[in-house]
Structure formats: C-alpha cells, structure tokens
N, CA, C, O and CB atoms as a CASP TS submission, in Angstrom:
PFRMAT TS
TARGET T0000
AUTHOR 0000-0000-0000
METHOD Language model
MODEL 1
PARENT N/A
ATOM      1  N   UNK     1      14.888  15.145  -8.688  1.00  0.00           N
ATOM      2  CA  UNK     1      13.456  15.340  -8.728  1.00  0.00           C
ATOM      3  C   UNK     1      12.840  14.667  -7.501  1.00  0.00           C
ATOM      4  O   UNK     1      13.387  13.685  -6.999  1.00  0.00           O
ATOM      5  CB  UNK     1      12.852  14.777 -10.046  1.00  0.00           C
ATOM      6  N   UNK     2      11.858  15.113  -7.076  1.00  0.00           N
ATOM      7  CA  UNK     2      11.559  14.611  -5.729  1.00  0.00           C
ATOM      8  C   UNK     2      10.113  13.540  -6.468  1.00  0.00           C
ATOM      9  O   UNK     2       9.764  13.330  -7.630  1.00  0.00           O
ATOM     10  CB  UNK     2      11.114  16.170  -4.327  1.00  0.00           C
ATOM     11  N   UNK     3       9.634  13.112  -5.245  1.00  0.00           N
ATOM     12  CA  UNK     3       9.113  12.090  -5.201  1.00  0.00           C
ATOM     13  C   UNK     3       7.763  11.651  -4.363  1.00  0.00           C
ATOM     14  O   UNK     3       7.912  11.090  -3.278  1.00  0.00           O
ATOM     15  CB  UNK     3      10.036  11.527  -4.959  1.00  0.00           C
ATOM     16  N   UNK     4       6.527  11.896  -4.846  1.00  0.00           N
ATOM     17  CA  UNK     4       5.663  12.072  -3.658  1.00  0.00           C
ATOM     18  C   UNK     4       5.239   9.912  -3.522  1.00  0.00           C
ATOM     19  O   UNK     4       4.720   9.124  -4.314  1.00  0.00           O
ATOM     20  CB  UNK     4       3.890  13.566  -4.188  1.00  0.00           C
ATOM     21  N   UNK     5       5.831   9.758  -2.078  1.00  0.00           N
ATOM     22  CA  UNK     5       5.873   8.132  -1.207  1.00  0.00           C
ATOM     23  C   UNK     5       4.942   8.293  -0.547  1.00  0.00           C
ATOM     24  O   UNK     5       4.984   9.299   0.162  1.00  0.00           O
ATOM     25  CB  UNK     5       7.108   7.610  -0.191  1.00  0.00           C
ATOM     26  N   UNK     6       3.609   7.359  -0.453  1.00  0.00           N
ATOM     27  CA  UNK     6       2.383   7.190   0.356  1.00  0.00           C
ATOM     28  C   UNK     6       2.303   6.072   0.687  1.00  0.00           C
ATOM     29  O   UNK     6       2.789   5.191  -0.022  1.00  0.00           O
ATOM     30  CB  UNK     6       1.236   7.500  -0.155  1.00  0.00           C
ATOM     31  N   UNK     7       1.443   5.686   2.273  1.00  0.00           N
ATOM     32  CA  UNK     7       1.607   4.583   2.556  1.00  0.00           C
ATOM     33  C   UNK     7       0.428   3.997   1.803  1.00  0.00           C
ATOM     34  O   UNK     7      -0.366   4.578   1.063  1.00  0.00           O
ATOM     35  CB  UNK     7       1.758   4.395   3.937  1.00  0.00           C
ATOM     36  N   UNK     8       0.497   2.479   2.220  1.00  0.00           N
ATOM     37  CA  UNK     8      -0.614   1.959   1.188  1.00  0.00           C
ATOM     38  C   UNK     8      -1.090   0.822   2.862  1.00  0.00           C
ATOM     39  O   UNK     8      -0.299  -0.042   3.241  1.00  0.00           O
ATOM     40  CB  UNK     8       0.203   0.909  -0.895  1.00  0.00           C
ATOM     41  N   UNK     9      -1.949   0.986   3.340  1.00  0.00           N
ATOM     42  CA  UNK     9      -2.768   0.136   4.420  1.00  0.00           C
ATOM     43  C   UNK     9      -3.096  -1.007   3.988  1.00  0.00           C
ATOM     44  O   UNK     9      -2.843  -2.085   4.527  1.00  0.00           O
ATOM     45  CB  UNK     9      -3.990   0.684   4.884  1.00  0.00           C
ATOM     46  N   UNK    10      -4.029  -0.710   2.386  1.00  0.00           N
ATOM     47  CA  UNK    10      -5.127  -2.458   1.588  1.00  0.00           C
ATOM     48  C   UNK    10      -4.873  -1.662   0.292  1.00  0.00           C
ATOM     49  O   UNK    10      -4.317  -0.652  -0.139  1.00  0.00           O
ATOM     50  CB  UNK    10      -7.579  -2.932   2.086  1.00  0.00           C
ATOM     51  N   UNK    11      -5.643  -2.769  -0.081  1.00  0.00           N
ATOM     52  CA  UNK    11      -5.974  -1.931  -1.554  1.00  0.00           C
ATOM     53  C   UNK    11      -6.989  -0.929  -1.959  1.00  0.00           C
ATOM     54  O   UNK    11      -7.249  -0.656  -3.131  1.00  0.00           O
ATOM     55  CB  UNK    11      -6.276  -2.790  -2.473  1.00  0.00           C
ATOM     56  N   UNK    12      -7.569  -0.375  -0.870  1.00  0.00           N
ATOM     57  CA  UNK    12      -8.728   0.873  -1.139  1.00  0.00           C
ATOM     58  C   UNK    12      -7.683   2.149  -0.919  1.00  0.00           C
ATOM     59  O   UNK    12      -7.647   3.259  -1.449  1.00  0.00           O
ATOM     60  CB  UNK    12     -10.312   0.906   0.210  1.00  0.00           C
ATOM     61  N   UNK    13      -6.917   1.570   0.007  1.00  0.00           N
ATOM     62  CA  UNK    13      -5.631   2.786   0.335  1.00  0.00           C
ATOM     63  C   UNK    13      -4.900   3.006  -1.146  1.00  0.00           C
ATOM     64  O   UNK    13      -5.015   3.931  -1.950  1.00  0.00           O
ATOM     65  CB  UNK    13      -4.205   2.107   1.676  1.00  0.00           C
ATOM     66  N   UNK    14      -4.030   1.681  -1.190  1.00  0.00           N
ATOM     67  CA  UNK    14      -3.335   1.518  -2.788  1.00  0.00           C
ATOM     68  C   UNK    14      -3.765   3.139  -3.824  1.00  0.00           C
ATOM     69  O   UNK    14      -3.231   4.223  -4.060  1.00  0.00           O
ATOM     70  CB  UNK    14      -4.316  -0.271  -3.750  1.00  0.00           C
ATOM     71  N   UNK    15      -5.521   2.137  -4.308  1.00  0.00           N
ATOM     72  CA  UNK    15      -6.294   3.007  -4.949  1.00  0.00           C
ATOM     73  C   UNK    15      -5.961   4.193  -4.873  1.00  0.00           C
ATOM     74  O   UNK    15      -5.058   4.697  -5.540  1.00  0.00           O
ATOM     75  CB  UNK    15      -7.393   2.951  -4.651  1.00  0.00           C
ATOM     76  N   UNK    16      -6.724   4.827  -3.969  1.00  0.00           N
ATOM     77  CA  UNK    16      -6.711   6.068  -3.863  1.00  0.00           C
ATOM     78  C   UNK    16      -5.507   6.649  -4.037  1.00  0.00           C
ATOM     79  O   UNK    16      -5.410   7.581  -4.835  1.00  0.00           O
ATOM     80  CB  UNK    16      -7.193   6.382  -2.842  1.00  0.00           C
ATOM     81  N   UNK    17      -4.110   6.073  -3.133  1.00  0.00           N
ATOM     82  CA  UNK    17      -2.773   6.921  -3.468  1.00  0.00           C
ATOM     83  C   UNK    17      -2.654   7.352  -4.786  1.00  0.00           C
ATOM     84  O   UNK    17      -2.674   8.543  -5.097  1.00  0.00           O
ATOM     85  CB  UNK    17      -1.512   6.166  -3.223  1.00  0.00           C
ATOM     86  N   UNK    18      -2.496   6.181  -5.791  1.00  0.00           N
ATOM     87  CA  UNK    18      -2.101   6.068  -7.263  1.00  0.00           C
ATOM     88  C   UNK    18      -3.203   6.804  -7.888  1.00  0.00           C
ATOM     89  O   UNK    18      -2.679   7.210  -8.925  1.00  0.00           O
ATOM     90  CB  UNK    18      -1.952   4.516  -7.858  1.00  0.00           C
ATOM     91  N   UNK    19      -4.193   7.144  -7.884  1.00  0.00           N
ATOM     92  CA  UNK    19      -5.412   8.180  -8.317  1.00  0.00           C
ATOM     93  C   UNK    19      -4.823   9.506  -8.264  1.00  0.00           C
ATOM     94  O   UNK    19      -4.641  10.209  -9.258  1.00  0.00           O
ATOM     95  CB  UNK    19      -6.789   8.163  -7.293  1.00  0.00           C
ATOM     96  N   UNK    20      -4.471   9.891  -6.821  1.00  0.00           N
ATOM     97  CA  UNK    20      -4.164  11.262  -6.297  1.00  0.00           C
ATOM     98  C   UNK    20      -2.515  11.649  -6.856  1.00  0.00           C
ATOM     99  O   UNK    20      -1.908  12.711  -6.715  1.00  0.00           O
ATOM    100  CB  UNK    20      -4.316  11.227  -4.449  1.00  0.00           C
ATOM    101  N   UNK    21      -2.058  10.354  -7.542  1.00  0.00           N
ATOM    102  CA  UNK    21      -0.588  11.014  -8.178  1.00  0.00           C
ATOM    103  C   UNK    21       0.238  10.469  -7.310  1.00  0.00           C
ATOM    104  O   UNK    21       1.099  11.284  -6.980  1.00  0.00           O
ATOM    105  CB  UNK    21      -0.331  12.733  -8.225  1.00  0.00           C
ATOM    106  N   UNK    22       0.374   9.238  -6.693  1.00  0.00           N
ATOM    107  CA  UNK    22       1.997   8.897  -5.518  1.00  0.00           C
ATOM    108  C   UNK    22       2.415   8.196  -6.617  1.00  0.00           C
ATOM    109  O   UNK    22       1.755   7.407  -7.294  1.00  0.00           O
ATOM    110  CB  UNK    22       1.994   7.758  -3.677  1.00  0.00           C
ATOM    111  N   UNK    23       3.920   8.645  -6.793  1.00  0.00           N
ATOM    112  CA  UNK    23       4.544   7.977  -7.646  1.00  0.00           C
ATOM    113  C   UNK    23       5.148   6.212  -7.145  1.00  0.00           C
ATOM    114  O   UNK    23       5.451   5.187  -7.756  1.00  0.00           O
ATOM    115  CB  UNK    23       5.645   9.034  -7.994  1.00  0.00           C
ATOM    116  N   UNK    24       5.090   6.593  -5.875  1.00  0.00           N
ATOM    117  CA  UNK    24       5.237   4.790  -4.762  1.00  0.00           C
ATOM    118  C   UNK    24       4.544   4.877  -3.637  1.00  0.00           C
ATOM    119  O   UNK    24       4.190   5.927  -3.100  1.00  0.00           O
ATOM    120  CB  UNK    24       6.934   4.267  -4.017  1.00  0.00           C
ATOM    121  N   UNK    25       4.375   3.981  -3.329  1.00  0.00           N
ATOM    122  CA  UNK    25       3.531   3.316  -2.410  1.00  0.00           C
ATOM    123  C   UNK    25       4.726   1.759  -1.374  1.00  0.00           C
ATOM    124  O   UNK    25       5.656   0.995  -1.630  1.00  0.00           O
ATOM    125  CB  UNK    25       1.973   2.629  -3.677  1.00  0.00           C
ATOM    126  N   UNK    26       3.552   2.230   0.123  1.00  0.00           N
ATOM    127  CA  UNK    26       4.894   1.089   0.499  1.00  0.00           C
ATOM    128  C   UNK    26       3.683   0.318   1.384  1.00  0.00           C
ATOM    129  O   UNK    26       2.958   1.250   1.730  1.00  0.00           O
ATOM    130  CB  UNK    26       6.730   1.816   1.642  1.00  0.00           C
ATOM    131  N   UNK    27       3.257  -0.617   1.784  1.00  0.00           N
ATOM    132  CA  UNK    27       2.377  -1.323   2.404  1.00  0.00           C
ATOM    133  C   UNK    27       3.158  -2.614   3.167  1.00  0.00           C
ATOM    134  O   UNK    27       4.387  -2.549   3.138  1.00  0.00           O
ATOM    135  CB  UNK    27       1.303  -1.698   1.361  1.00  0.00           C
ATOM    136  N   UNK    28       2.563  -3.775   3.841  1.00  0.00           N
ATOM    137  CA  UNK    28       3.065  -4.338   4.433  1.00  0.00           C
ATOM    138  C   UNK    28       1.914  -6.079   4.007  1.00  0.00           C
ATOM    139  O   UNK    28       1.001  -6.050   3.181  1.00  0.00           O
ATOM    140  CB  UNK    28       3.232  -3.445   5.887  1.00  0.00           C
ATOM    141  N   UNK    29       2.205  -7.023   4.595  1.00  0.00           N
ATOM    142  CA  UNK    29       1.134  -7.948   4.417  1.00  0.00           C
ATOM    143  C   UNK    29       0.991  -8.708   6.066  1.00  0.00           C
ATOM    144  O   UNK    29       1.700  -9.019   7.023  1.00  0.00           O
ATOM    145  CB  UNK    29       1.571  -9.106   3.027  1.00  0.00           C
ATOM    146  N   UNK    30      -0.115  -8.735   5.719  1.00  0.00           N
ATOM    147  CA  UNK    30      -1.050  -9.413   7.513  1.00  0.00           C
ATOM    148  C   UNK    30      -0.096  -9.615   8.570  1.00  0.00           C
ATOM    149  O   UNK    30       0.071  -9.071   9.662  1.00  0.00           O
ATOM    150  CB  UNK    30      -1.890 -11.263   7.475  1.00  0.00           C
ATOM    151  N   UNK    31       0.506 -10.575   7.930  1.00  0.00           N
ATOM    152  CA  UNK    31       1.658 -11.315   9.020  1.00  0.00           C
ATOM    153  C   UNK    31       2.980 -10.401   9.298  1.00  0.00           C
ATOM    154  O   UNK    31       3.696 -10.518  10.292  1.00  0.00           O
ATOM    155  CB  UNK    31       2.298 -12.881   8.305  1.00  0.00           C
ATOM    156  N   UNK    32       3.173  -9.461   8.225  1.00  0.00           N
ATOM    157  CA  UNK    32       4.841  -9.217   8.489  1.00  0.00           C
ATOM    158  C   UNK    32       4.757  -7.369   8.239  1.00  0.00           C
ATOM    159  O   UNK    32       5.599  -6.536   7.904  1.00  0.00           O
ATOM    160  CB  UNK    32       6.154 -10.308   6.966  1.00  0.00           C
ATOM    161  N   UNK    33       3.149  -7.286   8.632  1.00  0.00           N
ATOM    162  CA  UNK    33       3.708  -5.423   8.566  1.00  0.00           C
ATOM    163  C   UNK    33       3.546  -4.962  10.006  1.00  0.00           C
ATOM    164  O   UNK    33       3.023  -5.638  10.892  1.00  0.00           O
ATOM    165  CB  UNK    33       2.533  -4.152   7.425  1.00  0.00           C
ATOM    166  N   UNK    34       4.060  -3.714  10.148  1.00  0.00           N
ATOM    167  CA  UNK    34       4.177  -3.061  11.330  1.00  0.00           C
ATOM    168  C   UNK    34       3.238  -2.098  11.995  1.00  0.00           C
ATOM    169  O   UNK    34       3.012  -1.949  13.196  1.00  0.00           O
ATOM    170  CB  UNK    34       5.162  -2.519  11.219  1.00  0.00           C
ATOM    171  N   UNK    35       2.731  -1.464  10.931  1.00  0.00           N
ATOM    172  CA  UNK    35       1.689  -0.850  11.423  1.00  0.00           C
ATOM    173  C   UNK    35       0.588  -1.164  11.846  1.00  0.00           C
ATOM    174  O   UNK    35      -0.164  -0.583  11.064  1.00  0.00           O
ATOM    175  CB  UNK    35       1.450  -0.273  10.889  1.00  0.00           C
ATOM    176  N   UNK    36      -0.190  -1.833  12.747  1.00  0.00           N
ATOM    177  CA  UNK    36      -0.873  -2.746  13.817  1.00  0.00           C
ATOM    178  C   UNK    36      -2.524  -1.859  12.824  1.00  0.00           C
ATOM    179  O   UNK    36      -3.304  -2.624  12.257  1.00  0.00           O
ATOM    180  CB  UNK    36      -0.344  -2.318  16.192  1.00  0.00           C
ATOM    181  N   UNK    37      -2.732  -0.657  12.789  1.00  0.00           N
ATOM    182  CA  UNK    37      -4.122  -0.190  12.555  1.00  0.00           C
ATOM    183  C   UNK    37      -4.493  -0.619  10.976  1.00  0.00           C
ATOM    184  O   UNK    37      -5.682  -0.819  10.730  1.00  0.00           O
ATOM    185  CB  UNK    37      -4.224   1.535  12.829  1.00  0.00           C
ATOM    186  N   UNK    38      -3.592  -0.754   9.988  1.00  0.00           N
ATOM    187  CA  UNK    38      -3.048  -1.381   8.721  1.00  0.00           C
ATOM    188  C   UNK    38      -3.962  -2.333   8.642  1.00  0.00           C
ATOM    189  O   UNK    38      -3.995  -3.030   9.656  1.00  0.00           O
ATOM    190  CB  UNK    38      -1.571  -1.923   8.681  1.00  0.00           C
ATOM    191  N   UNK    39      -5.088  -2.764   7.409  1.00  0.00           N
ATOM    192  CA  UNK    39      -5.502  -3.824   6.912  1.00  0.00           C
ATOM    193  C   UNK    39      -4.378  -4.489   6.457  1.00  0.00           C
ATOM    194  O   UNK    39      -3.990  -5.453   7.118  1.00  0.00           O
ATOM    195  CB  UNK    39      -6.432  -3.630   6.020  1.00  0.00           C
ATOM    196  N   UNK    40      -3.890  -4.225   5.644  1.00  0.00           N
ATOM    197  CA  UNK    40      -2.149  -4.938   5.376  1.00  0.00           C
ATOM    198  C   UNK    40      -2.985  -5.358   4.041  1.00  0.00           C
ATOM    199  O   UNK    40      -4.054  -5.088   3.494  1.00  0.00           O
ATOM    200  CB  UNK    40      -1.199  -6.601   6.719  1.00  0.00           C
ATOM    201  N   UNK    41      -1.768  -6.239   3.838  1.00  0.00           N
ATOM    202  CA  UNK    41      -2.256  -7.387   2.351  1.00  0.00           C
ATOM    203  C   UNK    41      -1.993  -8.853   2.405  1.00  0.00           C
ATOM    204  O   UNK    41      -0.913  -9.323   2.761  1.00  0.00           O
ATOM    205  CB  UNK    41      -1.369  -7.034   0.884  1.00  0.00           C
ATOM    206  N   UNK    42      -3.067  -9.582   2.024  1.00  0.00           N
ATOM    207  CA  UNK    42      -2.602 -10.868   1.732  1.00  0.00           C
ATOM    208  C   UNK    42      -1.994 -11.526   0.875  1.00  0.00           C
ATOM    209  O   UNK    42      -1.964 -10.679  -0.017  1.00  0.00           O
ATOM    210  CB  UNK    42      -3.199 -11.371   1.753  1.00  0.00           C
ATOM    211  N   UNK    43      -1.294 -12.719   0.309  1.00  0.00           N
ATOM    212  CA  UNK    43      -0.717 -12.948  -0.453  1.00  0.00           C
ATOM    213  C   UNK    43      -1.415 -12.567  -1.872  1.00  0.00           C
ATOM    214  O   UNK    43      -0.748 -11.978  -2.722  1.00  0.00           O
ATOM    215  CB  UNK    43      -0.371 -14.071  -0.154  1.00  0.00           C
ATOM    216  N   UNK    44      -2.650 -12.885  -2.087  1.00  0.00           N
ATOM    217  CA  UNK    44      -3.377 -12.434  -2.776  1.00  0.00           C
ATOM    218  C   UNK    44      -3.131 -11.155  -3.594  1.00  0.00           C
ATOM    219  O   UNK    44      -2.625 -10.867  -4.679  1.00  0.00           O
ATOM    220  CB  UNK    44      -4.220 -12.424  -2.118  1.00  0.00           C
ATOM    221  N   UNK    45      -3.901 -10.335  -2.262  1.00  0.00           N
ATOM    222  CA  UNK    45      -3.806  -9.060  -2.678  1.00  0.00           C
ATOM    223  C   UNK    45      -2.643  -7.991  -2.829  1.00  0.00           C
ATOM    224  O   UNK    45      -2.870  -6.782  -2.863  1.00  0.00           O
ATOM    225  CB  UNK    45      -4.528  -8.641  -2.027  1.00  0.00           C
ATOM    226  N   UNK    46      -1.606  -8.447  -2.900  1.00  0.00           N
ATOM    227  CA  UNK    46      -0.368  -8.406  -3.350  1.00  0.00           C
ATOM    228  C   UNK    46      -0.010  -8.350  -4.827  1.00  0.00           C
ATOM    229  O   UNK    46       0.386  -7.567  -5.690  1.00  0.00           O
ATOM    230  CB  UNK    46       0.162  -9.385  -2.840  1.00  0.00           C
ATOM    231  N   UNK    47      -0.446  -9.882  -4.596  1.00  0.00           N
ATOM    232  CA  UNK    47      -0.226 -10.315  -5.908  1.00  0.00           C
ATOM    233  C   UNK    47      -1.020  -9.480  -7.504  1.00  0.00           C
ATOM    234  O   UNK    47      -0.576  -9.327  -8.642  1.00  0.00           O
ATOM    235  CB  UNK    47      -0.713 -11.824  -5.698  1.00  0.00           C
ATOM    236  N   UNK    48      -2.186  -9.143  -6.930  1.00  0.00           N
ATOM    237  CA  UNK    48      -2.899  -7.822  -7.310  1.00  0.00           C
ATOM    238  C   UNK    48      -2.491  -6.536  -7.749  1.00  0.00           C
ATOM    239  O   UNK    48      -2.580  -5.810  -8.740  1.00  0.00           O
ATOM    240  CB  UNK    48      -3.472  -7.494  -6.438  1.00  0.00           C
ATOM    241  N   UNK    49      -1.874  -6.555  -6.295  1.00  0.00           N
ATOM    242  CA  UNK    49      -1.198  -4.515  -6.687  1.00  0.00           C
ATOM    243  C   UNK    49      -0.576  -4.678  -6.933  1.00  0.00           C
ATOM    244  O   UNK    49      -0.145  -3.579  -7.281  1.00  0.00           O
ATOM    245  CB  UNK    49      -0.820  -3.224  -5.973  1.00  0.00           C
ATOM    246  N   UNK    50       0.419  -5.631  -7.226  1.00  0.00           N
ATOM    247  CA  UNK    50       1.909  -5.768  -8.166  1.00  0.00           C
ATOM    248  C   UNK    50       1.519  -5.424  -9.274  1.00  0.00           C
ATOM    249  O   UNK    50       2.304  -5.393 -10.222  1.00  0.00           O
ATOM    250  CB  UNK    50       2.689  -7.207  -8.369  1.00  0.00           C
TER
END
C-alpha cells in the first residue's frame, strides 16, 4: 500500500499536512535541519507534534 510522506517546515506546515490526509510527515529542528527556507522546530515544538 503506498503512502502519501509530506514535509513538515513548523507546525502550521505539520497542521495542514495531517488535515489534507499525509499519513507521515518528516521535519527537521532549528539547529539540525537542512532545509535552510524551513522554520524547523524547536525542542518545544517537537515535543508538541509528537
């Protein structure tokens, strides 16, 4: 079965994925993600979307 994977930028991104049906989500946090345009997440807000 396939699998619809969205990125997740913050948590307004998060949101919206999991609304629209992504069964995962992959995001990064401030310090250690890659995508430079990315709000990312803080420990915090991590701790949140977990």
């Amino acid at each position: 079965m396939m699998e619809l994977l969205a990125p997740a930028g913050g948590m307004s991104q998060l949101k919206a994925a999991l609304r629209f049906g992504a069964d995962a989500v992959y995001g990064g946090m401030k310090r250690f993600g890659l995508r430079s345009a990315a709000d990312n997440f803080s420990p915090e807000e991590l701790r949140e979307a977990l």
